[in-house]
C-alpha positions in Angstrom: 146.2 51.7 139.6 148.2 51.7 142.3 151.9 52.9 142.9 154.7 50.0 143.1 154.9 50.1 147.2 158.7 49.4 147.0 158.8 53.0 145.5 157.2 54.5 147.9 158.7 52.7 151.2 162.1 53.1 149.8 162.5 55.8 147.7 164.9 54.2 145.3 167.9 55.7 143.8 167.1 55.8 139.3 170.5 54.4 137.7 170.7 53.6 134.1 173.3 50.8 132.8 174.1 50.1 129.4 174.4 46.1 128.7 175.8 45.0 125.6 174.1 42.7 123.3 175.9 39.6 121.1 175.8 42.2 118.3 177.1 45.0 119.9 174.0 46.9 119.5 173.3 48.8 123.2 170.0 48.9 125.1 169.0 50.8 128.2 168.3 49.4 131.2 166.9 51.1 134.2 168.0 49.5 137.4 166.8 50.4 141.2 168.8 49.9 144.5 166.9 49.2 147.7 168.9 48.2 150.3 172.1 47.4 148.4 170.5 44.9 145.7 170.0 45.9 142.0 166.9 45.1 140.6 166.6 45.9 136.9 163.4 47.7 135.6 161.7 46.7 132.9 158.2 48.0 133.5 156.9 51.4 132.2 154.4 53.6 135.0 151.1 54.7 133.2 148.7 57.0 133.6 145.4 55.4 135.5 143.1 54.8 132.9 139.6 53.9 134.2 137.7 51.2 132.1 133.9 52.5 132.1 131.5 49.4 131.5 128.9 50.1 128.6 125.8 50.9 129.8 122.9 49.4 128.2 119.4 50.4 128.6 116.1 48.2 128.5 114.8 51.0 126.2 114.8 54.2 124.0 112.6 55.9 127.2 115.5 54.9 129.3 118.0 56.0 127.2 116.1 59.4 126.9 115.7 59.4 130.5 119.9 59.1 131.1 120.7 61.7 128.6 118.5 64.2 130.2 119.9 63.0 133.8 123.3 63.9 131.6 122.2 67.3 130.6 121.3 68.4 134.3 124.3 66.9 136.2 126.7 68.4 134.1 125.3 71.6 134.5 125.1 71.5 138.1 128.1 70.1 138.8 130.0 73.2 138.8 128.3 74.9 141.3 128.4 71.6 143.7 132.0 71.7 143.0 132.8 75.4 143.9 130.7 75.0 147.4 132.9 72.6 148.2 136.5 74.3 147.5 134.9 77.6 149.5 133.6 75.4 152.2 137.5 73.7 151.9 138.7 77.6 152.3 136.4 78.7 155.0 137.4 75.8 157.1 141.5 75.9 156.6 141.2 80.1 157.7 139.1 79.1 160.3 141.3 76.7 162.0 144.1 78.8 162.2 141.5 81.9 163.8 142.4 82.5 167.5 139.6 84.6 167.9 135.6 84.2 167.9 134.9 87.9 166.8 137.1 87.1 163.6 135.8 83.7 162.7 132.0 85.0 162.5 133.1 88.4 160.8 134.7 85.6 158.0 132.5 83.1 158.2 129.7 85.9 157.3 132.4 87.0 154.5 132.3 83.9 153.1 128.2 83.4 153.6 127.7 86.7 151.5 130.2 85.8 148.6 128.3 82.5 148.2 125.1 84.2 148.5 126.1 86.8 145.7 127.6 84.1 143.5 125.2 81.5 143.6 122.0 83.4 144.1 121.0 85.0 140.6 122.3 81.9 138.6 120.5 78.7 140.9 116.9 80.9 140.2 117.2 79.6 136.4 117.2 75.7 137.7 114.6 73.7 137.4 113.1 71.7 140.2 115.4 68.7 139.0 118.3 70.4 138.4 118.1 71.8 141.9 117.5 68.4 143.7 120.7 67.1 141.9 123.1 69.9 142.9 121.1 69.4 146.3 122.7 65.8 145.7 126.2 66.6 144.7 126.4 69.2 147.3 126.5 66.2 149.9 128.8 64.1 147.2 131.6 66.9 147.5 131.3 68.1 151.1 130.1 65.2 152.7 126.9 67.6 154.4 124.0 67.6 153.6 122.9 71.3 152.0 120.5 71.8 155.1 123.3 70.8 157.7 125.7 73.2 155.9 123.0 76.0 156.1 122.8 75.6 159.8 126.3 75.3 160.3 127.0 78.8 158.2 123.5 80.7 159.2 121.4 79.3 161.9 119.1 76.1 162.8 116.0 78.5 162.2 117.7 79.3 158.9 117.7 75.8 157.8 114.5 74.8 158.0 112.9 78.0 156.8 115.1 77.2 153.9 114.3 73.9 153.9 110.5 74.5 154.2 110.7 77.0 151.2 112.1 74.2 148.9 110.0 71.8 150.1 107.1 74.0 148.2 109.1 73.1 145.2 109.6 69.3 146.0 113.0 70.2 146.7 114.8 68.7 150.0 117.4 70.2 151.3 118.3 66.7 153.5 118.5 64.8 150.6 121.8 62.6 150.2 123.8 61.4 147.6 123.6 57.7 147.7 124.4 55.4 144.7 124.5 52.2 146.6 120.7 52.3 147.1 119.5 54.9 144.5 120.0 53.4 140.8 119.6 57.4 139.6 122.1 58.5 141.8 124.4 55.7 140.5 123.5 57.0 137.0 124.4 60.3 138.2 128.2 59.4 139.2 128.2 57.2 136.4 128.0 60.4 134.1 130.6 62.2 136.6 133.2 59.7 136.1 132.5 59.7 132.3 132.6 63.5 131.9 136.0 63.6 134.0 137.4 60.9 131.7 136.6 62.8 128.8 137.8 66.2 129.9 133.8 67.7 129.9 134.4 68.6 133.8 137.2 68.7 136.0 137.7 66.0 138.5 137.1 66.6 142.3 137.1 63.6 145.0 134.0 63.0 146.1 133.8 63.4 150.4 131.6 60.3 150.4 133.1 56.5 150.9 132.0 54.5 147.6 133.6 52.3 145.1 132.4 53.2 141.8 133.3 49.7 140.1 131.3 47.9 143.3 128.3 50.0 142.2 128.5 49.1 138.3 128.5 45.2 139.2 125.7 45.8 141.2 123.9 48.2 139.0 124.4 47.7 135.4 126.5 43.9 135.2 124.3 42.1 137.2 121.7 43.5 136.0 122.3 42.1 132.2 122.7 38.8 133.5 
C-alpha cells in the first residue's frame, strides 16, 4: 500500500478542529493544509498487510514436497541473509577507502570472518539445503555465489569452488528465478509467508520481481 502522494510532495501541516454536532456532542476532525486549502481527513493510515493466496496442491506428495521445501528455506535463510548485510558492509567501507593496500587488507578481513562464521555450520547442509541458500544468496545480493567468490578471492578461486560443489550436484551459478522456476516461486512463496508471520525477519530481495505477478501465474491460473 502505498503512501497518499499529497503527503509526501507537500508535507502537510496536522491541525485538529473541533465541529459541533446538532446535539452538542464534539467530534474530532483532522484537517490538512496544502497550499492554503483545508482538506478535512477522514481516512485512517494502516499498516501494509499483504493478502497471501491459498495454495492448493494437486496432491498429499505435493504437499509433502512443499513442507519439506519449507523446512530447508527457512533454515537457510539466515545465512543468505547475513551474506548479504556483510556484503552491504564490506561495500559501504570500501567506498569511502582512498587506498588499495587498505581495501584488500579489509576485504581479506571480511573474507576470513565469513569464512570462520559460515564454514563449520554450512558442512551440516544437505545437498538441497545448500543449492537453496546457493539460491537466496543471489535473491539477497543480486550475485550469483560464484561471481561473489571471484569478486572477494580470485577467478581461479571460483571455479575450483565451483568444481568442488559440482561433485555434490551443487552449482555455485545457480540463480534465483521464480518467474521460470515453479520451486523457486514456492520458495519465496514460503519467504513472504514466514515474514508475515514473524518466523523470519524481512529483508528486500536485490532481484526485480512482483511477488503477486508470480502467484497469478503460478498458483491462480493454474486452478483455473
Amino acid at each position: 500500500m502505498k503512501k497518499w502522494p499529497l503527503i509526501c510532495l507537500f508535507l502537510p501541516i496536522w491541525l485538529h478542529a473541533q465541529e459541533l454536532s446538532d446535539d452538542k456532542d464534539s467530534e474530532e476532525v483532522e484537517y490538512i493544509i496544502i497550499q492554503g486549502d483545508s482538506i478535512p481527513r477522514t481516512a485512517i493510515d494502516l499498516e501494509e498487510v499483504l493478502l497471501l493466496q491459498k495454495l492448493k496442491f494437486d496432491s498429499r506428495e505435493d504437499r509433502r514436497a512443499y513442507l519439506i521445501l519449507r523446512r530447508k528455506t527457512i533454515k537457510v535463510y539466515p545465512y543468505a541473509k547475513m551474506a548479504s548485510e556483510r556484503l552491504q558492509t564490506l561495500n559501504e567501507r570500501l567506498e569511502i577507502m582512498t587506498s588499495k593496500k587498505d581495501k584488500r587488507k579489509y576485504t581479506k578481513l571480511i573474507q576470513k570472518y565469513l569464512e570462520e562464521e559460515f564454514t563449520e555450520e554450512l558442512k551440516n547442509l544437505t545437498r538441497t539445503e545448500g543449492q537453496i541458500l546457493v539460491k537466496l544468496i543471489h535473491r539477497q545480493t543480486g550475485e550469483t555465489t560464484f561471481e561473489l567468490v571471484k569478486s572477494l578471492r580470485s577467478g581461479w578461486r571460483a571455479f575450483w569452488y565451483n568444481s568442488t560443489a559440482n561433485l555434490f550436484s551443487i552449482s555455485l551459478k545457480e540463480e534465483f528465478n521464480p518467474v521460470d522456476s515453479k520451486e523457486d516461486y514456492y520458495i519465496e512463496d514460503i519467504l513472504q509467508r514466514s515474514f508475515q508471520n514473524g518466523v523470519l525477519e524481512y529483508q528486500e530481495s536485490a532481484l526485480d520481481f512482483d511477488y503477486f505477478e508470480l502467484t497469478n501465474k503460478w498458483v491462480k491460473k493454474a486452478t483455473k
